[in-house]
C-alpha positions in Angstrom: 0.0 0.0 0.0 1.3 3.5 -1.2 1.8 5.8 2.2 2.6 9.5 1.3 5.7 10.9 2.5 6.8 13.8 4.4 10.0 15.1 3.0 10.5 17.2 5.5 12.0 14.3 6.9 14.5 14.1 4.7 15.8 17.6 6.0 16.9 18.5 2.9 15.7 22.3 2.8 17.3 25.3 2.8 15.7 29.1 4.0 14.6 31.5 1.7 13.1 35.2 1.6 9.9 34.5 2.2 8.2 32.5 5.1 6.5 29.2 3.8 3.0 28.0 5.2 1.2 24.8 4.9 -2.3 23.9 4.5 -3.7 20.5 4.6 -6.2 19.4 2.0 -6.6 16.2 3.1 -4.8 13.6 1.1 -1.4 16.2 1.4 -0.6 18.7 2.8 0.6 21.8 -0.1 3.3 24.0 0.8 3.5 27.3 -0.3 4.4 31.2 0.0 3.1 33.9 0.3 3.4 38.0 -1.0 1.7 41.2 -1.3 -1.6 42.5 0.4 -4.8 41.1 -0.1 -6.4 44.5 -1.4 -4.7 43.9 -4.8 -5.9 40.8 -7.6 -4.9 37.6 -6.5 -2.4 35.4 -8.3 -1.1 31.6 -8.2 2.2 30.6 -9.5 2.8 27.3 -10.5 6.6 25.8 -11.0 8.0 23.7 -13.6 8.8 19.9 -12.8 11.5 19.8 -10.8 10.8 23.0 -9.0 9.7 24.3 -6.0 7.9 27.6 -5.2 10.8 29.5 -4.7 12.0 28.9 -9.0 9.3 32.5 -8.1 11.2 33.9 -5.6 12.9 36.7 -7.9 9.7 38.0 -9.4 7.7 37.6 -6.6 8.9 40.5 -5.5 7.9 42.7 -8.5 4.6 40.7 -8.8 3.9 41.6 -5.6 3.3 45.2 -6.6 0.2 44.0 -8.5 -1.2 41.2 -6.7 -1.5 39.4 -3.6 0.7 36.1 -5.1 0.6 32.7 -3.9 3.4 30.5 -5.1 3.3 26.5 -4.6 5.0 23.7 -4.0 3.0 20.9 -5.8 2.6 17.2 -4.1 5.8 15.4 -5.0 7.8 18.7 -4.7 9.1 21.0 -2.0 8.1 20.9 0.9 4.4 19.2 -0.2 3.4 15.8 0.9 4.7 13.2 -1.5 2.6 10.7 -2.6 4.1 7.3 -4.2 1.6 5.8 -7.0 -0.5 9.1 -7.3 0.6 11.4 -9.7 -1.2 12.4 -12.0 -2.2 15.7 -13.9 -6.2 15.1 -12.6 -4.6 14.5 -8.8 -2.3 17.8 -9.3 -5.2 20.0 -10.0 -7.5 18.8 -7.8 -5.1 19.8 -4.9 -4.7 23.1 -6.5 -8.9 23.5 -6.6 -9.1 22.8 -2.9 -6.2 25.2 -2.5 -8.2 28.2 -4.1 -11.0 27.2 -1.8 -9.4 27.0 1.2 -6.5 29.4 0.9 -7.0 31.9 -1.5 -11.3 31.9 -1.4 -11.3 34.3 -4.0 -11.8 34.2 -8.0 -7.5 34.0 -9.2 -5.2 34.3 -12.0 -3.0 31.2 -12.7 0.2 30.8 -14.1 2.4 28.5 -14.7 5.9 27.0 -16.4 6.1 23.9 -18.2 4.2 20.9 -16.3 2.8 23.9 -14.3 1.6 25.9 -17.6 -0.3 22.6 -19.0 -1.9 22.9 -14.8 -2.7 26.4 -15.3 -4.7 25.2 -18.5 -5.9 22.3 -16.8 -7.3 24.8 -14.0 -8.9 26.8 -17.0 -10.9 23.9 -17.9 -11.5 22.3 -14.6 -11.6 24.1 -11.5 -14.8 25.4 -9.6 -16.8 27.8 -11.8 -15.7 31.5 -11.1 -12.3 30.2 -9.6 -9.8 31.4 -12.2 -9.8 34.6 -13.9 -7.3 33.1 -16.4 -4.4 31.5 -16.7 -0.9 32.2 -18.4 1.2 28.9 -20.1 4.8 30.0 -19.6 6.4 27.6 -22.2 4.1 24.3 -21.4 4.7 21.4 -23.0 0.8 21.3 -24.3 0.9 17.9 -26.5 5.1 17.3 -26.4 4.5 15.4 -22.1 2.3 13.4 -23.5 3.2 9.6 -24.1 0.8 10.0 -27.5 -0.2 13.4 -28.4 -3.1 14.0 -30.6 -0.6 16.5 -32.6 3.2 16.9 -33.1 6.2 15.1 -31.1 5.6 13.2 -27.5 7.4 13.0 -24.7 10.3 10.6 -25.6 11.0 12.9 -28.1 11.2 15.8 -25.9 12.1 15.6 -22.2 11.9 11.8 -21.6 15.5 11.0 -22.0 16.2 12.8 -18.8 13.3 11.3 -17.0 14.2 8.1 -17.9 17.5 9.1 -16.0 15.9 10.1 -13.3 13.4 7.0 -13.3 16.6 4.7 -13.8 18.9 6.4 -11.5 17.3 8.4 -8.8 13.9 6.0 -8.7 10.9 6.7 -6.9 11.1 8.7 -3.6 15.4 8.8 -4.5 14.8 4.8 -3.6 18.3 4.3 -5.8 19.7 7.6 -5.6 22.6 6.8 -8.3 23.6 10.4 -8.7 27.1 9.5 -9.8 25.4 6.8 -12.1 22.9 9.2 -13.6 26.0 11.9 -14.3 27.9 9.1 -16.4 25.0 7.9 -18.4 23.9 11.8 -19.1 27.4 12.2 -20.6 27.0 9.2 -22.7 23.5 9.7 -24.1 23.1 10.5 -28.1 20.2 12.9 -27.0 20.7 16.2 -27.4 17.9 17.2 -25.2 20.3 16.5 -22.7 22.4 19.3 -23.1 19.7 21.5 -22.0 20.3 20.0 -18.5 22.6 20.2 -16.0 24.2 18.0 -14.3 26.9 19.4 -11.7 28.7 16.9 -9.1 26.4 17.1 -6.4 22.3 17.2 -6.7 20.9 20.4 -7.5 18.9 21.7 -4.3 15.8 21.7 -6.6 16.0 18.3 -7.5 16.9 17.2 -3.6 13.0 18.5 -3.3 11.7 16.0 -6.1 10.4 12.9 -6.1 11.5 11.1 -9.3 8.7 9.6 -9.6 7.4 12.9 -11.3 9.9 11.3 -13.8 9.0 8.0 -14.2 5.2 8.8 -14.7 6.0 11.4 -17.3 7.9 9.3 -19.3 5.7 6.2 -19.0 2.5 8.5 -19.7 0.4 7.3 -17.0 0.5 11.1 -15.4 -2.0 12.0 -18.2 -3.4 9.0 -18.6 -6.9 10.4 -18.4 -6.3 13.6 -19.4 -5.7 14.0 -23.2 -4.4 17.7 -23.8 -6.9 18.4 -27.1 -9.4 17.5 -25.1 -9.1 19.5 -21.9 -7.8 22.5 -24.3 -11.3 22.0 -25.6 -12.8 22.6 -22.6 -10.7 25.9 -21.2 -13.8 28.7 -20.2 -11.4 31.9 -19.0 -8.6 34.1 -20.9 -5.1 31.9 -22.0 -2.1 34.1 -22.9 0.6 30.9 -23.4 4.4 32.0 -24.2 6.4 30.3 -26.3 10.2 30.6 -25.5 13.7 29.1 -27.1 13.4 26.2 -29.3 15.3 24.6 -32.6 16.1 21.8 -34.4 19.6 20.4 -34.4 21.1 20.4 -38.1 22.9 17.0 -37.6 19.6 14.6 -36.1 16.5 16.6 -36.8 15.9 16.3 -33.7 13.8 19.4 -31.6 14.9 20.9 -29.1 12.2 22.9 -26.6 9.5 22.4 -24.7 7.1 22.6 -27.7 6.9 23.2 -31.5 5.4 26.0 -33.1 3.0 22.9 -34.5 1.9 22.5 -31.0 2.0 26.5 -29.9 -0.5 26.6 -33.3 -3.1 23.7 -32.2 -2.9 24.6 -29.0 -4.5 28.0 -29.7 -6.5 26.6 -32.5 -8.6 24.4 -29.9 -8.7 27.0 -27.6 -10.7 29.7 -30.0 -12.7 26.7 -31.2 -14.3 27.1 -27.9 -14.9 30.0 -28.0 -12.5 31.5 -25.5 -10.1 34.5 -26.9 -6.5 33.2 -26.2 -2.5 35.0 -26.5 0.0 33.9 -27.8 3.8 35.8 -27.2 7.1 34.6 -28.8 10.8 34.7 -27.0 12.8 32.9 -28.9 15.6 33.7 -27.0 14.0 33.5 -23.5 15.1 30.4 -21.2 12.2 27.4 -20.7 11.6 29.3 -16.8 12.2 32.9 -17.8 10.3 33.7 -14.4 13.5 32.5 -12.9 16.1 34.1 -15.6 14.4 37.0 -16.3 12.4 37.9 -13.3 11.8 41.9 -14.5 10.6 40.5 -18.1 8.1 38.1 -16.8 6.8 40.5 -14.4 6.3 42.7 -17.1 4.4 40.0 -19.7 2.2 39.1 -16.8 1.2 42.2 -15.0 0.1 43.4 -18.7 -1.4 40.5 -20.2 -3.5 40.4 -16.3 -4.5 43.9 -16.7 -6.8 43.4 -19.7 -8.6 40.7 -18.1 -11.9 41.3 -17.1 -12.7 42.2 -13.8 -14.0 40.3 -11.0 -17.8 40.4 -10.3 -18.5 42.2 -7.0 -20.4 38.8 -5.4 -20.3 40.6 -1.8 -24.1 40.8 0.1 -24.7 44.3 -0.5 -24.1 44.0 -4.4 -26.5 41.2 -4.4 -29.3 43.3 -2.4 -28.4 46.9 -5.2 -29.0 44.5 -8.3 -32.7 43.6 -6.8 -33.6 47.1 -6.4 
């Protein structure tokens, strides 16, 4: 039987500029932090895989000029509950839907990078009626993390050789934790995605917070199992602004090298108008995949904009309800 697992156990963290909370939502417990005053538009950030809430930390200070922002640690990262054999995109957002409820109780804008962006979507599509204002897709994988995308290039041919890595040599809940093993065979793989990684002597402090397992059900395709990207682009009901950031092809195998094609940045927003939801779309080629985290100002900048044309927030409070029956 699958028991979920505190990392805080592992005593693996380190401190960082803004004080982390924790609220329990009954199968885990979500860490996150918090900035900004509640008198301003409220905001959720979601990280990429491999990240915990503070890949945020140097825009949240910008973003907190604008709105009151939340930042997360999902299950299975940070300081969140980990929870072996239930990962899934369905399981992620769920958590995130209680989280609106019970921590933010008020109508929010999400965004989110990579595995977080195709949340943010899910969270369009999904979450409580009235609960997101919309949701920004900082460079998500929409169609290239799944096992068999319905258009364009999977996972295998995208991130999966490093998952597998991290499957292979890492495991589930670091139960091989074969970093040495995992730097070696990262030299030695034909893959070029895998020079978009990094793998220094010691384990990154981000990935010390991950559970591999992230990994392994990304690269098997059971995260999205029940969760096919055209269709829950199809059934997105607020605002989408997704950014699209570096990506090529190397000359020598063909082979792309991004989080997703300009194929996938095309159907994406093709689905999303066919239901009849207005949706962005903004080019950086030469941005990094988490330009939140390289280029806090920048980010700050595409988000506070594309936020400010949304549409407001209906005034639901008692004494709105009793004018409009006048």
């Amino acid at each position: 039987m699958s028991v979920p697992v505190t990392p805080s156990a592992r005593n693996v963290f380190v401190p960082h500029a803004f004080p982390e909370k924790q609220i329990d939502l009954g199968e885990v417990v979500l860490n996150y932090a918090e900035a900004g005053t509640p008198d301003k538009p409220a905001l959720l950030l979601l990280p990429e895989q491999t990240g915990s809430w503070w890949s945020y930390e140097p825009a949240m200070g910008l973003l907190a000029e604008h709105f009151h922002v939340f930042a997360v640690d999902l299950r299975g990262q940070g300081r969140s509950t980990w929870t072996p054999g239930r990962y899934s995109l369905d399981n992620f957002g769920n958590d995130l839907v209680r989280f609106i409820a019970l921590a933010i109780r008020r109508p929010v804008v999400v965004a989110g990078c990579s595995s977080g962006g195709v949340l943010a979507a899910w969270l369009s599509a999904y979450a409580l009626p009235g609960q997101i204002r919309g949701a920004l897709c900082e460079d998500a994988p929409l169609f290239a993390s799944e096992l068999t995308p319905a258009h364009g290039h999977g996972v295998r041919q995208g991130a999966g050789p490093v998952f597998e890595l991290y499957r292979d040599y890492l495991g589930d809940q670091w139960s091989v934790g074969d970093w040495a093993g995992l730097v070696a065979a990262a030299q030695a793989s034909p893959a070029k995605m895998m020079s978009l990684f990094k793998m220094p002597g010691e384990p990154p402090q981000n990935l010390r917070e991950y559970d591999p397992e992230w990994a392994r059900v990304f690269f098997e395709g059971t995260v999205g199992l029940h969760c096919p990207h055209d269709r829950m682009l199809s059934q997105v009901k607020t605002p989408v602004l997704i950014t699209h950031h570096a990506r090529t092809t190397d000359p020598e195998t063909g082979e792309f090298l991004g989080a997703l094609s300009e194929l996938q940045a095309e159907r994406a927003q093709a689905i999303i108008r066919a239901a009849g939801v207005p949706v962005d779309y903004q080019s950086f080629p030469d941005a990094a995949h988490a330009m939140h985290t390289t280029e806090p100002a920048r980010y700050a900048a595409v988000l506070t904009a594309w936020a400010a044309k949304l549409p407001p927030v209906a005034d639901t409070s008692p004494s709105a309800a009793a004018s409009a029956h006048v």
